[in-house]
N, C-alpha and C positions, 0 to 999 in steps of 0.2 A: 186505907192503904191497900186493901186486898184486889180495890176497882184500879188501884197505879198498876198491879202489879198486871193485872187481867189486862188494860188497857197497853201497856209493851209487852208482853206475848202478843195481841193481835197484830200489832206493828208486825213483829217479826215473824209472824205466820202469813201474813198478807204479802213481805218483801217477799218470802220465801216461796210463797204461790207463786209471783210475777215470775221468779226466776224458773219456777219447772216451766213456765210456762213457754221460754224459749225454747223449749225443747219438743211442746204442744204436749206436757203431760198434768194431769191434773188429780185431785180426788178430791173429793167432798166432806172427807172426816181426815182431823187431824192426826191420827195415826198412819194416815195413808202420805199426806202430806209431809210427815218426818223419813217416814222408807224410802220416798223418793226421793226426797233431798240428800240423805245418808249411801243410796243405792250411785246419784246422777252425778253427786257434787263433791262429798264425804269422800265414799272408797276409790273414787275416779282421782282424789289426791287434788282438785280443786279448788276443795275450801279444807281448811286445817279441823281434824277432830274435834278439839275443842271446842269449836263455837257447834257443832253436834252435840254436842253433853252438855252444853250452856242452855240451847234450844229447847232439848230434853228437860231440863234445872228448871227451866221456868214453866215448859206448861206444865210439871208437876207444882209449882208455886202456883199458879194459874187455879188447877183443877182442886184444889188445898184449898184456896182461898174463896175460891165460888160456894163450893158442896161440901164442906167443915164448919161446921160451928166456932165460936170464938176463936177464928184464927187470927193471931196478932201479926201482923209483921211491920219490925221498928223500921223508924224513919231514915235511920241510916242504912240498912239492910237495904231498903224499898229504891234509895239515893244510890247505890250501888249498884241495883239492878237493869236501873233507868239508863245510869251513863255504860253499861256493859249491854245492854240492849244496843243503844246507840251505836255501839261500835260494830255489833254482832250486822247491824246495820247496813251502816258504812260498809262492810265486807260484802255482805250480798248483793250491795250496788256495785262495785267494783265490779265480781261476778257477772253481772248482769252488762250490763257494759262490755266486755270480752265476747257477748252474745249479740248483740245486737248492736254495737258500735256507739 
């Protein structure tokens, strides 16, 4: 469960690349990746807080799930994270879209 969870974070780290990317900003480490998004999209009133601290939720599920030992995460949890990925999604294509037509 812990490769479903790491596998939607990178979804949503890759959308969220494509979208600094209209803006030609980028970084190389996921830290840099979230201030940007939070800095260009976030406090600009763009994208709603929430899926900020959602993003945030997961790569710490993410970074848990890689470099922790028996970390469990249930199926239902994992089935929630997946379809609120999806959405977090769908929002950054919107997003993106507004950018580039």
């Amino acid at each position: 469960m812990a490769g479903t969870v790491n596998r939607a974070y990178d979804a949503m780290f890759y959308a969220v690349s494509a979208l600094l990317s209209t803006k030609g900003l980028s970084s190389s480490k996921h830290a840099g990746v979230r201030s940007l998004f939070d800095r260009e999209f976030v406090k600009a009133g763009v994208v709603d807080k929430q899926w900020s601290k959602f993003y945030r939720q997961m790569f710490g599920d993410r970074q848990e799930g890689d470099y922790h030992e028996f970390v469990v995460f249930n199926m239902e949890d994992v089935t929630q994270r997946i379809h609120r990925a999806g959405e977090f999604i769908a929002e950054i294509k919107r997003v993106y879209r507004q950018y580039v037509g």
